[in-house]
N, C-alpha and C positions, 0 to 999 in steps of 0.2 A: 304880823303873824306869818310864821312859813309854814306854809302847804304841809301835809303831810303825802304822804306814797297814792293815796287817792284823791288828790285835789292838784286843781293845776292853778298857777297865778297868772291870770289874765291883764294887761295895762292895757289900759286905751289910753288916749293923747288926745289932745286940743292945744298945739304950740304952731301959733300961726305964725312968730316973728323968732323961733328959735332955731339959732343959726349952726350953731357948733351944740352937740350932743351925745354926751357919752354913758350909755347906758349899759352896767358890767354887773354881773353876777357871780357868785362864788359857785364855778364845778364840781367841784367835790363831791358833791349830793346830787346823785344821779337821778335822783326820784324825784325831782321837782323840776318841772316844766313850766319858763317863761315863756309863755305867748306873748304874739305881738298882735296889737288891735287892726284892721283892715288899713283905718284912718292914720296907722303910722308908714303905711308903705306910697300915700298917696299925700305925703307932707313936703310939699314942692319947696319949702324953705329954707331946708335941710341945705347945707356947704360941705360941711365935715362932720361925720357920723360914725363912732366908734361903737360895737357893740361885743361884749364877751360874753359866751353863755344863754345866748337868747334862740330860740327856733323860731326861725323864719321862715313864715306859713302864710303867703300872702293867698288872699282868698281871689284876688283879680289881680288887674295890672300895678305896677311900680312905676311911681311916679313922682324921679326924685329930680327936678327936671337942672335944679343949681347946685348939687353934689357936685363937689373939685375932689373929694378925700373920705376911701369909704377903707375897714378896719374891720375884717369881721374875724375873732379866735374862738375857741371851740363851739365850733356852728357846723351841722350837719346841711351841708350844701349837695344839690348833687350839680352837673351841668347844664340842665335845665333851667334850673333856679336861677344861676350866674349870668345865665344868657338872656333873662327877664330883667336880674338887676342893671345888665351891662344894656338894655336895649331903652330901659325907661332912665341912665342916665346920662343923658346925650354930652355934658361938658364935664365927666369924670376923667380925673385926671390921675389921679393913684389909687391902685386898687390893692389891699395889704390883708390877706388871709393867712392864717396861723394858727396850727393846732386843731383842723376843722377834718373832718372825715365826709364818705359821701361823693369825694371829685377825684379822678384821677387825672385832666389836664386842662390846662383852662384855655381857648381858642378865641383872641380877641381882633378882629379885623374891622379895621376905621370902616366907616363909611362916607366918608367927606370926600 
C-alpha cells in the first residue's frame, strides 16, 4: 500500500544480527513520508547502512556504535542531526551524502 498525501508510512525494525542494510525509496512523490522507528536509530549492529529517501527523525540518541559506511541521498539533514550521527558513531569511517538539503557544511573533528 502507498500512503496517500495524508498518511505517513512508518517502519519499525527488529534486526539484531543485520549487518549491511540498504533501505531506498523512490523521491519522486513528495507526499509520502518515510519515518524511521526510534529502535532503528539505536541498532548497534548496523556496519554499512545506505539509506535514500527516508527522514531521519531520531526521537533520542544514535546508537550506531559498529558503523564503518554510512550513505544518506535525498535526506533532509541539518548540522545538528550530522553531528548526533557523527557523535553516536564512534568507528565511522566513510561518511557519503548526496542529493540531501538542510546542511550547508559538515565540521568533523576526531576525537582520539
Amino acid at each position: 500500500m502507498i500512503p496517500d498525501s495524508n498518511h505517513k508510512l512508518t517502519i519499525g525494525f527488529n534486526m539484531s544480527q543485520v549487518v549491511a542494510f540498504d533501505l531506498s525509496f523512490n523521491t519522486t512523490n513528495p507526499v509520502v513520508e518515510v519515518l524511521l522507528d526510534q529502535s532503528f536509530f539505536i541498532c548497534s549492529c548496523f556496519t554499512d547502512l545506505t539509506l535514500r529517501g527516508c527522514i531521519l527523525n531520531p526521537i533520542g540518541s544514535i546508537t550506531w556504535k559498529n558503523l564503518r559506511s554510512l550513505s544518506i541521498f535525498y535526506g533532509n539533514l541539518d548540522e545538528g542531526l550530522i553531528e548526533h550521527i557523527l557523535s553516536g558513531s564512534p568507528i565511522l569511517e566513510t561518511l557519503e551524502l548526496g542529493y540531501g538539503n538542510g546542511y550547508r557544511e559538515v565540521n568533523i573533528t576526531s576525537k582520539c
